[in-house]
C-alpha positions as CSV (number, residue, x, y, z in Angstrom):
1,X,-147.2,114.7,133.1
2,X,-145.3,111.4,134.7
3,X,-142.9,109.7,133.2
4,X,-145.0,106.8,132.0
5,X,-147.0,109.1,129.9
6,X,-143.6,110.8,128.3
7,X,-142.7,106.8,127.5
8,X,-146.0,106.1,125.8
9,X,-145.8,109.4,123.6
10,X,-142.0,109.0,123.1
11,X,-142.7,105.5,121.3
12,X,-145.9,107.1,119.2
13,X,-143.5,109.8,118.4
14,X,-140.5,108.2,117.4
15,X,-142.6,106.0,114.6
16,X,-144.6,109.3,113.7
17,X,-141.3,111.0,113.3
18,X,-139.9,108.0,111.3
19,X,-143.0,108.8,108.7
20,X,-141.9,112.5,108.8
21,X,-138.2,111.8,108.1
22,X,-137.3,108.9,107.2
23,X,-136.4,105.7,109.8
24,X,-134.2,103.7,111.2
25,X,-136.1,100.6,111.9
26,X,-139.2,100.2,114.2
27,X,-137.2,99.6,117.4
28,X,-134.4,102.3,116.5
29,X,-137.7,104.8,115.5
30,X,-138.8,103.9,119.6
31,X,-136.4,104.5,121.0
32,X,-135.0,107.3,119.2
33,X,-138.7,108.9,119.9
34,X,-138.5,107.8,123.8
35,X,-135.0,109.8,124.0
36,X,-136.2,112.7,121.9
37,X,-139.6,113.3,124.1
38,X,-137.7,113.1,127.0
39,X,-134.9,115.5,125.6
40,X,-137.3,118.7,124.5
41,X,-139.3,118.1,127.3
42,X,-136.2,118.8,129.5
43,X,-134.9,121.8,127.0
44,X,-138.3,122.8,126.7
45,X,-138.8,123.6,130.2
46,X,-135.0,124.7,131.1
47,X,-135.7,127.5,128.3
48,X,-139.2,128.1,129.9
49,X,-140.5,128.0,126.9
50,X,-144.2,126.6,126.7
51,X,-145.9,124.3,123.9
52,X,-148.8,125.8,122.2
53,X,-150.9,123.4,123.9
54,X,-152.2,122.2,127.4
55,X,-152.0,118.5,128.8
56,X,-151.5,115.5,126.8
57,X,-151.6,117.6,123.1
58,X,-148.6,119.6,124.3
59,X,-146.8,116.5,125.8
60,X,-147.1,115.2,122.1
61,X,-146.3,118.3,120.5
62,X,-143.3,118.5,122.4
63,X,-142.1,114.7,122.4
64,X,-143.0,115.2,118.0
65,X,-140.8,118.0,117.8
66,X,-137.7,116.3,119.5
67,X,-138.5,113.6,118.2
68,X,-138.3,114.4,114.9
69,X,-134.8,116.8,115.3
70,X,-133.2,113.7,117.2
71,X,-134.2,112.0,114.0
72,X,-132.8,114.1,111.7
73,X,-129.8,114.5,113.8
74,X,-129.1,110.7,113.6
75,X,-129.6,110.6,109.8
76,X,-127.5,113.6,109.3
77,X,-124.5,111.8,111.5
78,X,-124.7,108.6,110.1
79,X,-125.0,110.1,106.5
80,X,-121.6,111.2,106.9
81,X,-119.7,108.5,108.2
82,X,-117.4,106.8,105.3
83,X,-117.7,103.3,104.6
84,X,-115.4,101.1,106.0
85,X,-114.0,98.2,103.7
């Protein structure tokens, strides 16, 4: 797929993932979907590893899955940072 597809699922991804998990804000969601579909998509095929679907389903079943672990990753980092006063 080109990379104007990846951005277009990224953005749906990063707002579905926000559902799943919990978000940041509607531009932090996008953007945090854009980096994530782009990120398993690369690990993803480094690892050779194939989605369990063809085309456009398995560009957003990959871009959902990375999606959503960038997500979590960024609420799991920023749940432990101490408050500053």
């Amino acid at each position: 797929m080109d990379l104007l597809t990846w951005l277009f699922v990224g953005l749906g991804a990063g707002v579905l993932a926000a559902l799943i998990v919990g978000g940041v804000g509607l531009f932090g969601d996008m953007i945090v979907g854009i980096l994530g579909a782009f990120a398993s998509g690369l690990l993803f095929r480094e690892l050779d590893v194939a989605p369990p679907f063809a085309g456009l389903a398995g560009v957003i079943f990959t871009a959902g899955i990375g999606s959503v672990v960038l997500l979590t990753l960024l609420h799991l980092v920023a749940g432990r940072r101490s408050p500053t006063s």
